[in-house]
N, C-alpha and C positions, 0 to 999 in steps of 0.2 A: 385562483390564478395559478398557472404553471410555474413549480421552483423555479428559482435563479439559476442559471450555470453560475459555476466557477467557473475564475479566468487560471488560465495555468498552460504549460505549455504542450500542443496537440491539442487544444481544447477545439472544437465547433462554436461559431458564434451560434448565440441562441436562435431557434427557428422561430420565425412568427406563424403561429398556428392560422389555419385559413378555417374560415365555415365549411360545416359538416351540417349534413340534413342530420336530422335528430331519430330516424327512424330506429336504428341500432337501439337508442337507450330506452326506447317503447319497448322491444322486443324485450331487452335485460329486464326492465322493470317486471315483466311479467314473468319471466322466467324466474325471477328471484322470487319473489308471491308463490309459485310454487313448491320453491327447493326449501321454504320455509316448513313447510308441512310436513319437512320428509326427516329423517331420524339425523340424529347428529353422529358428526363422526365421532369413532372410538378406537380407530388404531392407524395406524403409519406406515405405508409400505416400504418395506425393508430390505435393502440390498444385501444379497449372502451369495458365498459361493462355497462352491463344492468340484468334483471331480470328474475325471472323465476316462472310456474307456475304450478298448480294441486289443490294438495286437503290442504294444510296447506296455510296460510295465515300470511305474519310475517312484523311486521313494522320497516323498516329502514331508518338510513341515520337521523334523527331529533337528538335534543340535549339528547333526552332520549331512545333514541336505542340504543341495545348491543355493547358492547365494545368488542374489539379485544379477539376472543377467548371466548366471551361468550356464555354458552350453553342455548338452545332457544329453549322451551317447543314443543311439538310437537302442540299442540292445540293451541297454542298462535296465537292471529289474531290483522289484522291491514288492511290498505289498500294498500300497497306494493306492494305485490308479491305473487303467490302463488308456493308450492313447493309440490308436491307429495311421501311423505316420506312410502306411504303404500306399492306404488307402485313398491318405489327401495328398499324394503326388502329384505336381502338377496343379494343383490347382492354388495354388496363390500362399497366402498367409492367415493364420487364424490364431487371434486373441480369445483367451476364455478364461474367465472364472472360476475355479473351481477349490472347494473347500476354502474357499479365503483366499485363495492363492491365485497369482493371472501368470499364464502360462499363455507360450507363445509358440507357435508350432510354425515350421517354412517348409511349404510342400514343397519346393525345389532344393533346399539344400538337406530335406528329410530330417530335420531335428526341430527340438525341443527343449524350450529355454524358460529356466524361473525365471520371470520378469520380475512380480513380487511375491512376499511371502504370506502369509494369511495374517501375522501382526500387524501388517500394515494397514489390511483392509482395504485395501482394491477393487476400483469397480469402474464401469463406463467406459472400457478403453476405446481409441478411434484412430482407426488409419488414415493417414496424409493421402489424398487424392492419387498419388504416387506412388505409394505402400513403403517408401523410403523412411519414414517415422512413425513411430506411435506417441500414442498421448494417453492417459489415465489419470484417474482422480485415489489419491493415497496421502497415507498419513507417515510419519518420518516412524521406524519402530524404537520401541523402546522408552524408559519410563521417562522422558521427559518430550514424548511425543508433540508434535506442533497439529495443529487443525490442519484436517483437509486440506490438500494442496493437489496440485498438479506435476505430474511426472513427463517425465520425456525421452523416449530410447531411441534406439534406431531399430527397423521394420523386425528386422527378427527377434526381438526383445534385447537385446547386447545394451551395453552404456548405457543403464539408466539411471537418472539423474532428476532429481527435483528440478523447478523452474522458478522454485520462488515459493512465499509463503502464505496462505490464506487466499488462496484462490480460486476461481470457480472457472469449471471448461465450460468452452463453448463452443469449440469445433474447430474442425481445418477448411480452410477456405479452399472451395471447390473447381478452383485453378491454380491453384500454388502450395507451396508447403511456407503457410501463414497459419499460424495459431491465433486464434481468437479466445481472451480468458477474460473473467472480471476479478479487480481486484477492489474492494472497498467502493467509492464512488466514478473508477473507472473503469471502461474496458481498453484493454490492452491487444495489440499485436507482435508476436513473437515469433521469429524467422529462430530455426535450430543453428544456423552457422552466422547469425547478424546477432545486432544488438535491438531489445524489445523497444515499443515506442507507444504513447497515450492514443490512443485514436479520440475518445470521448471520456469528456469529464463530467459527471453533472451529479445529483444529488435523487436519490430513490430508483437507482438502474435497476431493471427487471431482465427479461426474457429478449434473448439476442436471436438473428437468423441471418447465413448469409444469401447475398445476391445469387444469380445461378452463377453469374460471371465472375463471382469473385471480388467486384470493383467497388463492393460496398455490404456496410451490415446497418440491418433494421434493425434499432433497439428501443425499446421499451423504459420509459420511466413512467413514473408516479409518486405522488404528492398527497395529500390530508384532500386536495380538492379539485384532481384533475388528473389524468392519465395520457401520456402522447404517444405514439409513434412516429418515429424519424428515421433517416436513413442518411450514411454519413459517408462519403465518399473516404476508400482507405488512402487515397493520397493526400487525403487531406482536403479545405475550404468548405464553405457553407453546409451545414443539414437541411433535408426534405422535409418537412414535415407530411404525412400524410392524413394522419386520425389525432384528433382532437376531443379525448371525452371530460367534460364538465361531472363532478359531481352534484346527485341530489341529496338531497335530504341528509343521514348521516349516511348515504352508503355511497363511495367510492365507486366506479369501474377499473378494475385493471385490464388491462390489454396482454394477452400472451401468444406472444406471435409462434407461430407452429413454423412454417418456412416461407421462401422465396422461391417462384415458381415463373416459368414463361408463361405468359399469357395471360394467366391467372392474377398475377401479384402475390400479395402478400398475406399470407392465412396468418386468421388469428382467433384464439380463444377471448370474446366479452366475459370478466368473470368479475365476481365483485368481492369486498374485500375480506371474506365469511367462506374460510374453510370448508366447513360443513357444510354450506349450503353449495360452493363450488362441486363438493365430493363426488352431488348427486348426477349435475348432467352442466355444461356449458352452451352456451351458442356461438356457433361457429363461422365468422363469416371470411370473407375474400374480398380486399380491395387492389382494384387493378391500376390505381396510380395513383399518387398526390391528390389529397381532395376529394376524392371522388365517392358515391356511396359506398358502403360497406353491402355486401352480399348475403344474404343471411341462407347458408345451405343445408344449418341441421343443428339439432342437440346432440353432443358427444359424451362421450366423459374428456373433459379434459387432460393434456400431458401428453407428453410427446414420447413419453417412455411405453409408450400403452401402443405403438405405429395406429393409431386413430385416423392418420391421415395421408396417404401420399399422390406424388403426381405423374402422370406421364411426362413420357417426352414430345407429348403430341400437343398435349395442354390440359385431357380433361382429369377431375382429381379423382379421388376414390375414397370416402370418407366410408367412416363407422357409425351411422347415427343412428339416434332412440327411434323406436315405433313410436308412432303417439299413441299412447294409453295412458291414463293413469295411473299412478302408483308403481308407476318405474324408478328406480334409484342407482344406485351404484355397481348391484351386480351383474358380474359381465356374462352370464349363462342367460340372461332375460332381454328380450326387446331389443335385439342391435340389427341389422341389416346397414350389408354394404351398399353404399349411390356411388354411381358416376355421374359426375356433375363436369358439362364442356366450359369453356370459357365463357360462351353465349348461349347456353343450350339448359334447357332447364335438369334437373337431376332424375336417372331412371337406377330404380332397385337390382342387385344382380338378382337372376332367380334362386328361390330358394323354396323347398318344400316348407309346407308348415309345420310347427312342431323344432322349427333348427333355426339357430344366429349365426350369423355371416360377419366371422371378423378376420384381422391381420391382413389387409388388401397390399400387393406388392406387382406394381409393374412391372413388365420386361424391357430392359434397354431401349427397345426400340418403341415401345410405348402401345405395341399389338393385341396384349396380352396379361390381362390380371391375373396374379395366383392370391388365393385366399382360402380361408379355412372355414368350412362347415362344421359347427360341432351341435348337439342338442342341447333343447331347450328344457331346463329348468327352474321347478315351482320352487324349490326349494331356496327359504335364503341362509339356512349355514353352510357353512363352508369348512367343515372339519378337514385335514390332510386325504382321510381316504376315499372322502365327495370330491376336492380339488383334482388330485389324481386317475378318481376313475373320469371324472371328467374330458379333462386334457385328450387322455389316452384313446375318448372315444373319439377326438376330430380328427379330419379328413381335410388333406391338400385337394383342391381344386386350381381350374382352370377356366378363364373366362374370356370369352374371344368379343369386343363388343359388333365387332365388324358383324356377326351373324347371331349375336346375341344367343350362344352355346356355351355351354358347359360341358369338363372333362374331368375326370375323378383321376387323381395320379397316385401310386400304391409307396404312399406317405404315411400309414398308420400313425395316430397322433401331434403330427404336423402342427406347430405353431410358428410364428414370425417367423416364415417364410421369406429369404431373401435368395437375390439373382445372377449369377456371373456378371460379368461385362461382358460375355458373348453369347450371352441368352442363352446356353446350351444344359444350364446347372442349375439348382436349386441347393439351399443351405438350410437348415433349419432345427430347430430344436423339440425334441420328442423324449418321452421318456423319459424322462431327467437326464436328458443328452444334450452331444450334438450330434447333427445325421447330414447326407451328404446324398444328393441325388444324382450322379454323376449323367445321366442321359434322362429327360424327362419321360420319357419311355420305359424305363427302366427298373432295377431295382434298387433301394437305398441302402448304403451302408454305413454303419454307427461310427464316428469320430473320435467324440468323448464322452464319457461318462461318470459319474455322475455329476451334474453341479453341486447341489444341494445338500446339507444333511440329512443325513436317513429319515424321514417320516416327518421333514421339517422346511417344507418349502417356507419361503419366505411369503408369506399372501395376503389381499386386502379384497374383503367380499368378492374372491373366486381370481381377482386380478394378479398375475403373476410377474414382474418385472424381468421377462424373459430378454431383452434387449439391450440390459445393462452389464447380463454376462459374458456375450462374446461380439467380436467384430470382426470381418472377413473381406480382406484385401484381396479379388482373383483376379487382376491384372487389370493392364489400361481398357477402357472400354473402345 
């Protein structure tokens, strides 16, 4: 039976769960039978940052570099790092990672701000809809450090200030500048110039996603014998429930919602409550309202740091899923091809020569046009730095038009999490142990920052790079 809520105040009365056809947990049951057979996990992907480079030159990280939120002469030189600030003119704002350190770049007012220092450990930062705020996940420095917490500046890294203690981000609500965190068994709402407030109280909160409108978030709990999905209006009164899973035997289902989409509904990862067996692949379905079946569109790897999944603004998705074969697992150089999948339309493959995986799918604003990354296929399952690297280095920015089902090769050398202006004219993305800058899709690309990472030491889990937790890039209202 589903935990009890707490009663407390902003709390949701409890939803009463409705019937679900059971077809979903046939599907898990089998997919777990498989991921049984496949090796356990042995290591934890690990957030690191490193540095970046171009045409500015800025010294950090000593007893006498900037402090949190310090603004940082465009001409100023050191042996560091270099940043190319002429280059991202005009094109909005750009949070990044690097060496430990999240630095914050404003292509209009052309500078460069410590946001944090690498004690802190800093990582995930995320612009307000608005670019008016940032948000990051850091720790207080110093030796009597607190957990994890949430940070909060204003857009060009200035004022930054904790928001509280042991907390976990969950995003900026995608019409307003509302923060979404959890704290212990709540999730919270946090306006920068109001006072925060409980939305949801309850007991085993999981994976949150908001509404496209903003007017609500899907959250996720879990219990010893049951897992929900609901959906909670941010002004407040009753929760939706929509997925109701029972568990069997001793294994759980968790629910891990990926996002909220038009047309679509609600994507979500079935995964059950075995690390290891999650590691190897998830199934991934889409329910389009309260009740209603769940969609089953592929085995992925799970996590939403991996861009496994996203949607147009048209409706249909773009996922990353397994080839069926056997004896696929967790590395991301084997078995991925990207689907488009409509709201009503069954799922077709992008093209792809054999021999190559098709991942990081990314819409154009207007929902025209997929960008995504070709890279080759590999037998191989280590993953030493100088296989991960040459790896990387061999993929290719593509272009996918589904209107005439064509592909375009754009001169992106190493190309990964490919992301898009708000006026579809740009591309963003990280290459090289950078970041790179497409200014005209036609064009040539120039380097931003460099490097993230330490020398010869990406952070990686069987080939997987967490290239999405290093930077985030506000380029204006869409």
């Amino acid at each position: 039976m589903f935990h009890p809520w707490a009663a407390g105040p902003g709390s949701a009365a409890p939803p009463a769960p409705p019937v679900v056809p059971a077809d979903p947990e046939v599907v898990i049951r089998q997919a777990r039978a498989r991921q049984r057979r496949r090796r356990q996990r042995t290591a934890a992907l690990v957030a690191a940052a490193l540095l970046g480079g171009g045409a500015v030159y800025l010294a950090v990280g000593g007893p006498s570099g900037p402090k949190p939120g310090h603004r940082q002469p465009a001409g100023a030189r050191g042996a560091a790092f270099r940043v190319n600030t002429a280059a991202f003119a005009g094109h909005g704002e750009l949070a990044f990672v690097s060496r430990g350190a999240l630095w914050v770049l404003d292509g209009t007012a052309r500078t460069l701000r410590l946001a944090a220092p690498r004690d802190m450990g800093p990582s995930n930062p995320v612009f307000s809809a608005d670019g008016r705020w940032l948000a990051f996940t850091a720790t207080r420095p110093g030796p009597a450090a607190l957990a994890s917490t949430v940070w909060l500046a204003n857009g060009d890294g200035s004022r930054v200030h904790p928001i509280g203690a042991r907390l976990g981000l969950i995003g900026w609500s995608p019409a307003a500048a509302v923060l979404a965190v959890t704290a212990g068994n709540t999730v919270r709402l946090i306006s920068p110039s109001g006072p925060a407030r409980t939305l949801v109280r309850a007991a085993g909160i999981g994976p949150t996603a908001w509404s496209p409108s903003g007017s609500a978030l899907a959250v996720a709990t879990a219990s010893a014998s049951a897992s929900t999905l609901a959906s909670y209006p941010v002004t407040g009164g009753r929760a939706t429930t929509w997925l109701h899973l029972r568990a069997r035997s001793t294994m759980n289902y968790l629910i891990d919602p990926a996002g909220w989409w038009p047309q679509q509904g609600i994507g979500f990862w079935a995964l059950t409550n075995s690390t290891s067996l999650n590691a190897d692949q998830g199934p991934f379905y889409v329910i389009r309202a309260p009740g209603a079946r769940p969609r089953l569109l592929g085995n992925t790897l799970p996590g939403s740091g991996l861009d496994q999944v996203t949607a147009a603004a048209r409706g249909p998705l773009a996922i990353v899923a397994e080839v069926p074969r056997a004896g696929l697992g967790r590395l991301i150089w084997q078995g991925r091809r990207i689907k488009v999948c409509g709201p009503a339309t069954a799922c077709a493959a992008v093209p792809s020569p054999p021999g190559t995986v098709t991942l990081d799918p990314a819409w154009s604003p207007d929902g025209a046009t997929l960008a995504f990354v070709r890279a080759p296929s590999r037998a191989s399952p280590g993953f030493p730095q100088p296989v991960v690297a040459a790896w990387y280095d061999a993929h290719q920015l593509w272009l996918y038009h589904p209107a005439t089902h064509s592909v375009s090769r754009l001169d992106a050398r190493g190309a990964t999490v490919p992301a898009w202006s708000a006026d579809g004219t740009s591309l963003l993305y990280a290459a090289r142990d950078g970041i790179w800058l497409l200014p005209r899709l036609g064009g040539r690309p120039v380097r931003i920052a460099t490097p993230l990472f330490p020398p010869g030491n990406w952070p990686t889990y069987y080939g997987q790079v967490s290239w999405a937790a290093q930077f985030a890039w506000w380029s204006g209202q869409p």
